[in-house]
C-alpha positions as CSV (number, residue, x, y, z in Angstrom):
1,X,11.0,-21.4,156.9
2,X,12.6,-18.7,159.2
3,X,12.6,-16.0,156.5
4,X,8.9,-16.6,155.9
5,X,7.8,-17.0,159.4
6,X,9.5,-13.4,160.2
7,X,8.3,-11.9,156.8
8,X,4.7,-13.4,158.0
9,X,5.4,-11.9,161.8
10,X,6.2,-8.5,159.8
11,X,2.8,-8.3,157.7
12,X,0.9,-8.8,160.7
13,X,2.1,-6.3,163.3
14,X,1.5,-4.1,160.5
15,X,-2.2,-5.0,159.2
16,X,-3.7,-5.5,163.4
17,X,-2.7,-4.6,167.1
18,X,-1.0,-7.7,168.5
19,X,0.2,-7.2,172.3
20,X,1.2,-11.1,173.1
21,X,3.3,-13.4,171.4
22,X,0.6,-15.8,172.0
23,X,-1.7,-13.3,169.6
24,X,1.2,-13.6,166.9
25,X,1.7,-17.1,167.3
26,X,-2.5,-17.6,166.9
27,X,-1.8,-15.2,163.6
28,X,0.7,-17.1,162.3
29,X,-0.9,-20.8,162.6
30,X,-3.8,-19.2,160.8
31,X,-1.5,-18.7,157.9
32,X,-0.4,-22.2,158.2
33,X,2.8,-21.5,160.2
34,X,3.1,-23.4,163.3
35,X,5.4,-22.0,166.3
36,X,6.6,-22.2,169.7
37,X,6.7,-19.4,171.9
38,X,10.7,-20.0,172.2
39,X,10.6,-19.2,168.1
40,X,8.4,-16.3,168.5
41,X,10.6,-15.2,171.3
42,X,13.9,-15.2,169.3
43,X,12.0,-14.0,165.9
44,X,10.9,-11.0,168.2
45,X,14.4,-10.0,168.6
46,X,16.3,-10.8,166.1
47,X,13.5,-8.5,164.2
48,X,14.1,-5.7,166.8
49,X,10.2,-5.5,167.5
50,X,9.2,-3.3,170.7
51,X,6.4,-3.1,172.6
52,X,4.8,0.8,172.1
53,X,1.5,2.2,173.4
54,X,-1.5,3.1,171.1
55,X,-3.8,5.8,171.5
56,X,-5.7,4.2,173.5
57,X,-3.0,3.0,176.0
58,X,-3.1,-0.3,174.9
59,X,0.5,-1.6,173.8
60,X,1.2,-3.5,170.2
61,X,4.5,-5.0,168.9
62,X,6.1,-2.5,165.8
63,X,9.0,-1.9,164.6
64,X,11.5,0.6,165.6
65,X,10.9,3.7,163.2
66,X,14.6,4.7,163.4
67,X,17.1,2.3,163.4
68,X,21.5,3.7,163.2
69,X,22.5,3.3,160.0
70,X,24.9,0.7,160.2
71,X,21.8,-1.8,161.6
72,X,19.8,-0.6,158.5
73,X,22.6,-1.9,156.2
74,X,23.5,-4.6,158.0
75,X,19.7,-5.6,158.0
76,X,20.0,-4.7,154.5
77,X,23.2,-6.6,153.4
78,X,21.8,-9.6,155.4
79,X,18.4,-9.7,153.6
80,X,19.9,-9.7,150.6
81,X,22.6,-12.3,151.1
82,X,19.8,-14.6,152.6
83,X,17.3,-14.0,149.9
84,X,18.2,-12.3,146.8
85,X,18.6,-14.6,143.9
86,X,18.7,-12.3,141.2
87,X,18.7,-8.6,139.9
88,X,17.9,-7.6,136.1
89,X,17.2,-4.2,134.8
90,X,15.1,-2.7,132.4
91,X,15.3,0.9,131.7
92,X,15.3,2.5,135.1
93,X,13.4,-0.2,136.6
94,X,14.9,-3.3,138.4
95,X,14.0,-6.1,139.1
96,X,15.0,-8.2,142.3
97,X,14.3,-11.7,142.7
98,X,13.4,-13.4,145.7
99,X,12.8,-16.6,147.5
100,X,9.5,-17.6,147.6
101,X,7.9,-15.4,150.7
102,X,10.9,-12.8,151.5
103,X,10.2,-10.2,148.3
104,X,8.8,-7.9,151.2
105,X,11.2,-8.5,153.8
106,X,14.0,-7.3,151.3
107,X,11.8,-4.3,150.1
108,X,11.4,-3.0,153.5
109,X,15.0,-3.1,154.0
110,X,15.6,-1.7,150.7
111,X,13.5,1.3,151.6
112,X,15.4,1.5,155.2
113,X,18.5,2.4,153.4
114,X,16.5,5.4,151.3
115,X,18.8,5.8,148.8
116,X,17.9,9.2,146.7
117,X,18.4,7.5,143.4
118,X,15.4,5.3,144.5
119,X,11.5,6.6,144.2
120,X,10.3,3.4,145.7
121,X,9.8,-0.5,145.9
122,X,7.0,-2.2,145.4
123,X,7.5,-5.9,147.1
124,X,5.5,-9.3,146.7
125,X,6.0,-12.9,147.3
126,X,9.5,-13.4,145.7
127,X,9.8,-10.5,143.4
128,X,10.6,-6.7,144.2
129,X,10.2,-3.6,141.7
130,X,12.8,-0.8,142.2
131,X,12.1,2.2,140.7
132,X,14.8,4.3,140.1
133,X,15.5,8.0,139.2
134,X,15.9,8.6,135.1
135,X,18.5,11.4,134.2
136,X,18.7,12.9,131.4
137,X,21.4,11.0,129.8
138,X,20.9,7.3,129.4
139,X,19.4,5.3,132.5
140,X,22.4,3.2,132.8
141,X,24.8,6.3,132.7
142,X,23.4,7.1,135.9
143,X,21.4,6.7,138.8
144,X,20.4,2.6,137.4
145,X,24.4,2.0,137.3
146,X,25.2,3.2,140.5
147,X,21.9,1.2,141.9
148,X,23.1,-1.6,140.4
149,X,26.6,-1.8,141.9
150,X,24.9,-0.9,145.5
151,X,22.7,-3.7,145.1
152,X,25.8,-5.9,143.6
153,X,27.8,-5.3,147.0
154,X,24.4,-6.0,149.3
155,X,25.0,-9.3,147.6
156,X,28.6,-10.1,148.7
């Protein structure tokens, strides 16, 4: 339930300007996830969200838009030791599997770590795409192998 509430508190500090935790806990009991404001309070940090101001001056939780790099694999290795129930390839695609509600949650932390080998994610409820940079030799050769073997030791 954690791992959705937080994926859920993540979609909407993205999608509208929520300044209270009472605001996010309101969002989140419209999605049919009832909180405390001691749970919202913890999610809140263990998430890292801050409090920024908007062009207008009025403030909004978001995420920090730099994080050191050994919080954005340790986010990383986390997410994917929590979540990630399987990874298959195809070519130079991959394919993660998640549980039900996190797919995004590990995408974004996928994307935190911006691996060059990587053109992108696309996340949804418990599956993630990762597209990966095709050499010229075969996929697997390459860029897919050593993708693979990142994502392997995430897992650990």
């Amino acid at each position: 339930m954690k791992n959705v509430r937080q994926a859920a508190m993540l979609n909407i500090i993205r999608s509208k300007a929520i300044a209270t935790q009472t605001e996010l806990a309101e969002e989140l009991r419209k999605r049919g996830i009832s909180v405390t404001q001691a749970t919202i309070s913890r999610d809140i940090k263990e998430l890292g969200l801050i409090k920024v101001a908007d062009e207008g001056g009025n403030y909004r939780y978001v995420r920090p838009q730099r994080l050191g790099a050994s919080d954005v694999l340790r986010r990383a290795q986390r997410a994917f030791s929590d979540y990630v129930v399987d990874v298959d390839y195809a070519g130079n695609l991959i394919v993660i599997k998640t549980l039900p509600g996190t797919a995004q949650a590990v995408a974004a932390a996928l994307d935190d770590l911006a691996w060059p080998e990587v053109v992108g994610t696309i996340g949804g409820d418990d599956a993630i795409l990762v597209i990966v940079r095709q050499g010229e030799a075969s996929p697997l050769d390459g860029a897919v192998k050593e993708v693979l073997a990142r994502l392997g030791q995430l897992r650990k």
